[in-house]
C-alpha positions, -999 to 999 in steps of 0.1 A, spaced: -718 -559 354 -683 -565 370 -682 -527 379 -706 -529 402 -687 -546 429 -660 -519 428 -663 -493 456 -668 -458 452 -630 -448 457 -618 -474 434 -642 -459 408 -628 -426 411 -593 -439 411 -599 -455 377 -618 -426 361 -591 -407 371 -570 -426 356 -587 -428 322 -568 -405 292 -574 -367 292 -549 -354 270 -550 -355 234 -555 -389 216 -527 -410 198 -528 -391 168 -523 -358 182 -487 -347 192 -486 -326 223 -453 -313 234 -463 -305 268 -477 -330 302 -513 -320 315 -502 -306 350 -535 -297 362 -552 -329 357 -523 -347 376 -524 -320 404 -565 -322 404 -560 -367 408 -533 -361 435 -553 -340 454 -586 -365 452 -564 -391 460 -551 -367 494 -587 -359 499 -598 -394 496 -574 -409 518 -576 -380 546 -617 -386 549 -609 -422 548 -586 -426 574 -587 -393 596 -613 -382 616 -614 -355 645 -611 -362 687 -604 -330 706 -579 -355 731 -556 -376 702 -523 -361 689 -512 -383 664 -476 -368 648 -477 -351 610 -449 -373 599 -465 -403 609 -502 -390 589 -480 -386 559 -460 -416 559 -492 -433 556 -502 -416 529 -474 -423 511 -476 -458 514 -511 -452 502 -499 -434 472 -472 -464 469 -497 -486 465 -521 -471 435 -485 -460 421 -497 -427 422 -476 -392 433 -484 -377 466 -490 -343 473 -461 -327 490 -460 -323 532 -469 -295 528 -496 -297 502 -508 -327 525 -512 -303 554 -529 -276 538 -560 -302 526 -559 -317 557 -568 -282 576 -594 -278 547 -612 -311 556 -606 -306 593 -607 -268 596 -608 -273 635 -577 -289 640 -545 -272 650 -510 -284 648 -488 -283 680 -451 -286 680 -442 -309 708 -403 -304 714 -380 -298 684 -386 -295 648 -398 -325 637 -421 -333 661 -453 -315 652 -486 -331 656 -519 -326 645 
């Protein structure tokens, strides 16, 4: 039916985002971390093989990568991954790429 016209990423986005914890009439005194750390870092994963790819001659700088990210995140009003979190599945999906500071701190690019 409708679901059909949904793309694969939006499909994962909204399984994700179906219940996993204990139903309404179960009291749980305690938030599911790893399922919110497991759809973060699909959504990372997701967005970096979406939007990234590798060329041995383009710098593009880390901030920049991870403000748009963010934005990403913004808009399916999800949380992202820390910088830092960010940068370590990024060298997992591109395990060639090396990041070069260019000046001060700051200014690293990947």
């Amino acid at each position: 039916q409708d679901v059909q016209k949904f793309s694969d990423s939006d499909k994962l986005y909204l399984y994700l985002q179906l219940p996993s914890g204990p139903s309404l009439g179960e009291k749980s005194g305690s938030l599911d971390l790893s399922s919110l750390s497991t759809a973060e870092y699909m959504h990372a994963c997701n967005w970096i093989r979406n939007h990234l790819e590798e060329h041995t001659d383009t710098c593009l700088p880390k901030q920049d990568v991870y403000d748009a990210y963010k934005r990403y995140c913004d808009n399916l009003r999800c949380r992202p991954r820390s910088a830092a979190n960010f940068g370590k599945i990024i060298r997992e999906i591109f395990p060639n790429i090396k990041a070069r500071r260019l000046g001060g701190r700051g200014q690293s690019r990947y």
